[in-house]
C-alpha positions in Angstrom: -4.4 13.3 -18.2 -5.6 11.8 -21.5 -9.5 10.5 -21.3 -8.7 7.0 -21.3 -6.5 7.2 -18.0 -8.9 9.8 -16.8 -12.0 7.1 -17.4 -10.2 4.4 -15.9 -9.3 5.9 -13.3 -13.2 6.7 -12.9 -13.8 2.9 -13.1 -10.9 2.2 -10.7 -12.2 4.6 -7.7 -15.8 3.6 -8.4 -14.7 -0.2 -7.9 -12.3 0.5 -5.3 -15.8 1.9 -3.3 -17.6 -1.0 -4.4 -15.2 -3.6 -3.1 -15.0 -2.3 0.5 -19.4 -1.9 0.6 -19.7 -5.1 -0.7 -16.6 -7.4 -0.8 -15.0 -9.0 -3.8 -17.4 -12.0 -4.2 -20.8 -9.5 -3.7 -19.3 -7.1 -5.9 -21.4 -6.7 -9.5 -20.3 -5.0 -12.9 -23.6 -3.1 -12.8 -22.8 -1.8 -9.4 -19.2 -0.4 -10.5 -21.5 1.2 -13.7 -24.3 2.7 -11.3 -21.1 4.1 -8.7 -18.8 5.4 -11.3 -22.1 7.3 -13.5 -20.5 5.8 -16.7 -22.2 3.4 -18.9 -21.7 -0.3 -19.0 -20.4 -0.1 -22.6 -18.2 2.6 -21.6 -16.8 0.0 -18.3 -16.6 -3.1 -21.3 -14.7 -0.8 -23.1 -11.9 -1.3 -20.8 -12.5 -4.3 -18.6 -14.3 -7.1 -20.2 -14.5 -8.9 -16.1 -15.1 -7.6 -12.5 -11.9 -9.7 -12.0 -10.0 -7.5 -14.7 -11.2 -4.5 -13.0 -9.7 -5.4 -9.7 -6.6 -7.0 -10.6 -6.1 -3.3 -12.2 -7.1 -1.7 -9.0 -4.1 -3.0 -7.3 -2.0 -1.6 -10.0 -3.8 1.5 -9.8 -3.5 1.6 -5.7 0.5 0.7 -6.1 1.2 3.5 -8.7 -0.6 5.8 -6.0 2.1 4.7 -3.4 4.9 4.1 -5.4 4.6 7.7 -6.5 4.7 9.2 -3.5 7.3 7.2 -1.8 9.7 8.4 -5.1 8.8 11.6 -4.5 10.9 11.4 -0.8 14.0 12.9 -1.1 16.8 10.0 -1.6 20.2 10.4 -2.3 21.2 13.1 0.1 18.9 11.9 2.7 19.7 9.3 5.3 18.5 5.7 5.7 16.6 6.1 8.8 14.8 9.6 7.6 14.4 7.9 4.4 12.1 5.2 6.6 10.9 7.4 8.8 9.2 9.4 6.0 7.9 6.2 4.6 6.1 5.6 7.6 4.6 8.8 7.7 3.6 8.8 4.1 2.0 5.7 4.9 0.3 7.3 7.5 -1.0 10.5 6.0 -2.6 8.4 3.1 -4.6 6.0 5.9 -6.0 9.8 7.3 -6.9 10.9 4.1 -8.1 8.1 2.1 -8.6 4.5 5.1 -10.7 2.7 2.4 -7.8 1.6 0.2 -6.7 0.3 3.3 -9.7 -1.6 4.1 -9.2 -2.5 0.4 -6.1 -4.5 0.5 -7.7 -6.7 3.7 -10.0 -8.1 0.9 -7.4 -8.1 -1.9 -4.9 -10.1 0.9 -8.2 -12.5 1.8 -8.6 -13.3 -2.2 -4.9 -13.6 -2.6 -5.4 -17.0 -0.2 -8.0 -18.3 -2.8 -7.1 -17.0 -6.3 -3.9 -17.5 -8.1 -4.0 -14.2 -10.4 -4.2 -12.3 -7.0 -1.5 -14.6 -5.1 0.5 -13.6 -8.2 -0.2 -9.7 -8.5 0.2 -9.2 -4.8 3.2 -11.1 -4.5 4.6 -8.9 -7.2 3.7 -5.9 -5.3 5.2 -7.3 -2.1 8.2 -8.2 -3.5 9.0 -5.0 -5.3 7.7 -3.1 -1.8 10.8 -5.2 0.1 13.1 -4.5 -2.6 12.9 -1.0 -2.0 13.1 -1.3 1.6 16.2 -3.5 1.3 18.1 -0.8 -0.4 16.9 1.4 2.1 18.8 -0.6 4.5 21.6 -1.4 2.6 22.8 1.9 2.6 22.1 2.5 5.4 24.7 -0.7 6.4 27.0 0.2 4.0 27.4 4.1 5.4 27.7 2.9 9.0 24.4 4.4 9.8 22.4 1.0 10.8 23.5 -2.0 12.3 25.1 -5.3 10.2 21.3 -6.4 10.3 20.0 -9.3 7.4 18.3 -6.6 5.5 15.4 -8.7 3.6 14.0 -9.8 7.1 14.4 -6.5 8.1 12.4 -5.1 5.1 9.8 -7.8 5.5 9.3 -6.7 9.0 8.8 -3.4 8.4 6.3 -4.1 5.8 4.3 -6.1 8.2 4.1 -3.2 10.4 2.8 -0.9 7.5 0.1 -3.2 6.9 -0.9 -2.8 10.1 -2.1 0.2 10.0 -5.2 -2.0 8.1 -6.4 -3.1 11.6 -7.3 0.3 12.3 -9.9 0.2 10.1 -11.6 -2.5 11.3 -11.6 -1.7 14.8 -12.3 2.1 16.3 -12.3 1.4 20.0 -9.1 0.1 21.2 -7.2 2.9 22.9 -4.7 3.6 20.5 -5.0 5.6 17.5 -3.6 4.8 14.1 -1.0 7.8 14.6 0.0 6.6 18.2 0.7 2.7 16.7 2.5 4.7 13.3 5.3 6.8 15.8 6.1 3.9 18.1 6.4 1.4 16.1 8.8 3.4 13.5 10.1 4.3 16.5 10.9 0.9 17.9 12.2 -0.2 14.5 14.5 3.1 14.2 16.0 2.6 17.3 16.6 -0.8 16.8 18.1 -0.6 13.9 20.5 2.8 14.3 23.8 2.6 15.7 24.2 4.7 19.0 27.5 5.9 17.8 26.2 7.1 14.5 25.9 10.7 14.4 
């Protein structure tokens, strides 16, 4: 990793931190320089606004994701492993790191407000349901899932990933975020797999 990447990505997980104490509108240059240890020529240097500074943090949050979802196995594997390893990965990154998750509530809140963050995240979204939809166009094509429409289908299941935000709002509800992650894929799965398929 070259320095520049390496310092950005200091700013990005410094702001990231600061977004989920604080909230987008509370959030202050100086308190992404006093979280990150750099200096505020050093944060200038890159970002010359607290806005450009977020808008990269989604960028930086989606590379994190898209990288491990292309890491799944994809040509030899099927269509519903291929989701069902989506959901986990999903999963294991809400155990290990929940405040990107608590993150994209605020980005999704500012995305109602702010047209530069309507337009990044609806970017995001749309490339996330591409990728599902191929998903599930193989999966049609081989005979493995059901003749289902398969944009819906991807939007739905990317309505359930970002569910897994609630869980970081509320503790105490009975069901845990691993619970709500199997059932649910496992609704979806089932729904969508053809009970002759083998």
């Amino acid at each position: 990793m070259t320095l520049e990447l390496k310092r950005k990505e200091q700013i990005l997980d410094a702001a990231l931190n600061v977004i989920v104490k604080n909230g987008y509108h509370q959030s202050r240059m100086d308190d992404i320089v006093s979280t990150s240890g750099l200096s505020k020529g050093a944060i200038y240097w890159y970002y010359k606004s607290k806005k450009d500074v977020y808008l990269d943090l989604v960028n930086h949050w989606v590379n994190r994701y898209s990288n491990s979802l292309m890491e799944l196995p994809q040509k030899d594997t099927s269509s519903s492993k291929q989701l069902k390893n989506m959901f986990n990965i999903f999963f294991e990154q809400f155990e290990n790191d929940p405040v990107v998750f608590k993150a994209l509530l605020e980005f999704w809140s500012l995305a109602g407000r702010d047209d530069d963050f309507n337009k990044k995240l609806e970017k995001v979204t749309h490339n996330f349901i591409q990728y599902l939809e191929k998903i599930i166009q193989k999966g049609v094509k081989s005979g493995e899932l059901k003749n289902v429409n398969p944009k819906i289908t991807a939007m739905s299941i990317m309505v359930v990933i970002e569910g897994i935000s609630w869980f970081t709002l509320f503790k105490k509800n009975g069901v845990s975020a691993k619970e709500y992650t199997d059932t649910v894929s496992e609704f979806i799965l089932s729904g969508l797999i053809k009970k002759t398929y083998s």
